[in-house]
N, C-alpha and C positions, 0 to 999 in steps of 0.2 A: 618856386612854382613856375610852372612852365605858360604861357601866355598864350592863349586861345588868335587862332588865326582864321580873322573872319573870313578869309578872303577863300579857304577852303569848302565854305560853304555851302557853294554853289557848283563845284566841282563834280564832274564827272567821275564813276568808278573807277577808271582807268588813268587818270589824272590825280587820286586819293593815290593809286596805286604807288603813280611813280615819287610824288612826294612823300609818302610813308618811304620810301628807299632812301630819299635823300636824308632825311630826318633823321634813321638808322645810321650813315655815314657820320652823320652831326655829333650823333652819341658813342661813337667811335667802338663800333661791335668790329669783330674780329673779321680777316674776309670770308671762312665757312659761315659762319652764324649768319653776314650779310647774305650771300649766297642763299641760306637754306631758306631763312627768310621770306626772300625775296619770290623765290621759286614759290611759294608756298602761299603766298597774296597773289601771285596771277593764277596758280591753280585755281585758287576761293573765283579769282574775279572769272574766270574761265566758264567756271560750274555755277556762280550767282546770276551770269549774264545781264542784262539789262535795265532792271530791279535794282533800286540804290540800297546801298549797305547803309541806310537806316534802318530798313525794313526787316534786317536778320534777326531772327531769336533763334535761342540756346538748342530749339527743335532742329532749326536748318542747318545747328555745327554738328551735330550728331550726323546727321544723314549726309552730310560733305563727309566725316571723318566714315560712315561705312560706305561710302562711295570707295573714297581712296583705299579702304580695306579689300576692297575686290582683285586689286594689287597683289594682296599673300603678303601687306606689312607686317612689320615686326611688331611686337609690344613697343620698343624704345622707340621708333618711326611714328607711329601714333602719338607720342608724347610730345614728339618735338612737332608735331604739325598742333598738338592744342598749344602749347610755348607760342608759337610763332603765330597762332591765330590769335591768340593772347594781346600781344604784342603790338600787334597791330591793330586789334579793336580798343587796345589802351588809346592808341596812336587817335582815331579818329572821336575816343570818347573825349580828350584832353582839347581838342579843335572844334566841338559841340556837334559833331555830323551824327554822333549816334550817340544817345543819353544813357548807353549802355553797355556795358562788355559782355555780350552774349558769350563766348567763349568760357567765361571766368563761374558759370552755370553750368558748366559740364565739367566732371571727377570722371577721369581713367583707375581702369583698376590697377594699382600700384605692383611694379613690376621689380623683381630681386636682379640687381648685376651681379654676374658673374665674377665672380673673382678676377682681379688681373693674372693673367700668363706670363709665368717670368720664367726664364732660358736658365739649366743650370749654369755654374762655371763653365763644366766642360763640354757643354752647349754652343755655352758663346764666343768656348776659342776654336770649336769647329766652324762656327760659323764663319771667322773672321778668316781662317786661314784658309775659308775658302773662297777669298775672293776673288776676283775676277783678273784684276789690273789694280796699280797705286790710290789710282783715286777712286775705286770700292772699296779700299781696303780702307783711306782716312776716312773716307766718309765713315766707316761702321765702327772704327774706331771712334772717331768724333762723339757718335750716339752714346754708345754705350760705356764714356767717360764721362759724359756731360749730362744724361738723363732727359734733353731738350725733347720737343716738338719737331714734327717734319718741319711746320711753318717756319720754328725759331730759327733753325737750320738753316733752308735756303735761304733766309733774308739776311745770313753775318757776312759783312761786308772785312776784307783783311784789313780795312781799317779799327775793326773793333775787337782785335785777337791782338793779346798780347803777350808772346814767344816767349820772354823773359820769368813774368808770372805764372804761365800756364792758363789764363784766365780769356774767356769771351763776354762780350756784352752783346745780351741778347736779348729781342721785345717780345713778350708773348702776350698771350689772353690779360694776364692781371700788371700789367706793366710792365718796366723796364728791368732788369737783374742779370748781376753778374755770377757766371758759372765755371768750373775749373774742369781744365782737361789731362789728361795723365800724359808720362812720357811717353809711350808707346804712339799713344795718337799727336804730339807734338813731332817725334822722328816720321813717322806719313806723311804726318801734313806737310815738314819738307819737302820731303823726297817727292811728292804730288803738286807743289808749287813750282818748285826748281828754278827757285830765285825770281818768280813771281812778286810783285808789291802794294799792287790796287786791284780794283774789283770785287766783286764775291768771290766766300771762300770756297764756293764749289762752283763753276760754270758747266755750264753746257759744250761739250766735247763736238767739235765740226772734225768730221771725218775726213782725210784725205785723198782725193779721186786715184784710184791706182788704176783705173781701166778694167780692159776684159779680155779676152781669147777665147775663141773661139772655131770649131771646123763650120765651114758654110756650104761641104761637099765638093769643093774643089780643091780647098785647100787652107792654108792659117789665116787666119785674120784678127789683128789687134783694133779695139772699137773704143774709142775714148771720148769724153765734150771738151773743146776746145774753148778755152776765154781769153786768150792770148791778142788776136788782134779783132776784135768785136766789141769792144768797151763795154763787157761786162754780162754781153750776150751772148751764151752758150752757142756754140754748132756742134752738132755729132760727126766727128773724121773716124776715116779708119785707115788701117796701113796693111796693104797685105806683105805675109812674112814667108810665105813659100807656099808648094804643093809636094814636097815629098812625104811620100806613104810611110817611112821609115822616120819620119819626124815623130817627138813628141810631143804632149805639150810642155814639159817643164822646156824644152829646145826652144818653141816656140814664144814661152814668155821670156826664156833669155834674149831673143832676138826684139822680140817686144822694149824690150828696158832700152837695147841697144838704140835704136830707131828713136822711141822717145822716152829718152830719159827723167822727163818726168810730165807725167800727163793731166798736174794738180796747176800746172803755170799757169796764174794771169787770173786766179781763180778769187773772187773777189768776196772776203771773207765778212760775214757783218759782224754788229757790235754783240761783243760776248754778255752774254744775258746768264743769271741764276740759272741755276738744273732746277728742272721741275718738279712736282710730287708725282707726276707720272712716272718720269723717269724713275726716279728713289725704289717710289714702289715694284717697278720691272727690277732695279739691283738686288732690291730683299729676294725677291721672287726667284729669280736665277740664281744666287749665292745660298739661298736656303736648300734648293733642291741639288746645287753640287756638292751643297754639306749633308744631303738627306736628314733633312731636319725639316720637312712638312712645310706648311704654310706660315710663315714669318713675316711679321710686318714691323715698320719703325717703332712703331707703339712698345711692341715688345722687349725692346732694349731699352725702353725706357721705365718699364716693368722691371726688368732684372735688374737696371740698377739704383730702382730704388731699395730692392729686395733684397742684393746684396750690401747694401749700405745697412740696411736695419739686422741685417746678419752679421755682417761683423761689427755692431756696438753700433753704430751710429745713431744720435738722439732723434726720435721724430720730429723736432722741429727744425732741426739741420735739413732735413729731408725733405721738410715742406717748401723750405727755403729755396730749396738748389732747382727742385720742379717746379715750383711757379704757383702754386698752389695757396688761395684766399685763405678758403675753411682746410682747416687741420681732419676735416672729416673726409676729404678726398685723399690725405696722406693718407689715413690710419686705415683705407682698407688694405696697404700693403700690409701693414702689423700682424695680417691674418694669412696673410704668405710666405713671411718670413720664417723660415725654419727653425732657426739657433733659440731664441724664447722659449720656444714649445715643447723643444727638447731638454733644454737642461730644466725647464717644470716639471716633464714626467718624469727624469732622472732621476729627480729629488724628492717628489710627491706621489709617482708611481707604484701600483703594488710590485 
């Protein structure tokens, strides 16, 4: 049992707030879940303003949750703001601020998911082989041997891949477990490391300053920032490279290189940090539309393979296993996408 904290008592809405966030961290929620959370108690504290959240009933969630409706939310967005208002009037009923979970008094009308979207085969080797560069190409390999999360992804550090086995240890939502990745994505992930040995297994790409060229009407001009003798501190130089009318610019950038041979010197690189999920999401994005394959997102390859795995035999609890998955009821909505089942049924039971 969790031990009531007097000392909340007398606390301000906005002081509830920020210790309900701590308390969240205490119980080690995921960082979306913190996140939405979080967002979702300063919205309440926003809209309840001044008025201590003892004084809230189940009347004033309804009219918060069609406030935020004015929005154009979804069904599932509605749900997750009563979860998370849930959540946190738990939080303040357990510390005696309110003798009651206003929230846990209001029923949404229950909403059907969608089935998962899962890529055929020859989907997901369009997709792949339309990647961009080597490390879009492991990354999407990665995914769609391994089944992970964005999250699980960008947090595998190459201390937790081991080349040998094929296998990653990776953290998600329901703890810790280890996943295996096929040959295809073990030969990327070399060729994308290139004898690489620490850090995360995908970083964030710094790009190389190659400069510029340019006509400024008189004539060429190469524009580049210098870090060379400024300890670190950019200046914008330029060089001019001629004024003949009969120049081009490919002449011009060759004269460019000549002059300064490399215009990245002195360029003071910081510490290589994880790829983001912004990032990731711009890779699906670009990679999907050079495959012509619509709107694609990581999710989706985690989709196909679970979908392929229950297609070719694979047990659903292998499957539950490998995805990270508590309740065997989140596996088995694959079971209803999976193909090979349904077909040798009709096959056999078919008129």
């Amino acid at each position: 049992m969790t031990r009531t904290d007097s000392s909340l008592l007398g606390s301000s809405n906005k002081e509830l707030v920020r210790r309900y966030g701590e308390w969240l961290i205490c119980q080690r929620y995921s960082r979306t879940t913190l996140e939405v959370y979080n967002r979702v108690a300063n919205r309440f504290l926003g809209y309840w303003g001044r008025r201590h959240f003892s004084q809230v009933t189940h009347l004033d969630i309804r009219k918060f949750i069609l406030k935020m409706g004015e929005r154009d939310l979804s069904g599932e967005i509605v749900h997750r703001y009563l979860w998370a208002l849930r959540s946190f009037f738990d939080f303040l009923c357990m510390n005696g601020v309110a003798d009651k979970s206003a929230p846990r008094l209001v029923r949404s009308r229950p909403t059907q998911r969608p089935l998962p979207r899962a890529l055929s085969r020859e989907n997901v080797q369009r997709l792949l082989k339309a990647a961009e560069n080597v490390r879009d190409r492991a990354l999407l390999e990665v995914y769609y041997s391994t089944g992970c999360r964005i999250s699980e992804i960008i947090g595998v550090r190459l201390e937790h891949v081991d080349f040998r086995k094929r296998t990653i240890f990776v953290t998600g939502k329901s703890g810790d477990r280890r996943v295996f990745f096929s040959s295809a994505a073990k030969t990327w992930l070399l060729k994308y490391l290139a004898g690489r040995r620490s850090g995360y297994l995908f970083e964030s790409q710094h790009l190389i300053q190659r400069g510029c060229v340019s006509w400024n009407g008189k004539g060429w001009v190469g524009y580049w920032l210098d870090y060379k003798n400024f300890k670190g501190e950019r200046r914008q130089r330029s060089k001019y490279l001629g004024c003949a009318k009969a120049m081009r610019r490919s002449e011009a950038w060759r004269r460019f290189r000549e002059l300064v041979p490399n215009p990245d010197e002195g360029h003071p690189r910081k510490k290589p940090h994880p790829i983001t999920r912004s990032r990731v999401s711009e890779i699906f994005r670009r990679t999907a539309f050079r495959a012509g394959l619509g709107h694609i997102t990581s999710h989706n390859l985690r989709h196909s393979f679970a979908t392929h795995m229950l297609d070719n035999g694979a047990d659903i609890r292998h499957v539950q296993e490998l995805l990270g998955h508590v309740s065997l009821a989140s596996t088995n909505q694959y079971a209803h996408v999976a193909s090979v089942p349904i077909t040798t049924a009709y096959r056999k039971f078919g008129p």
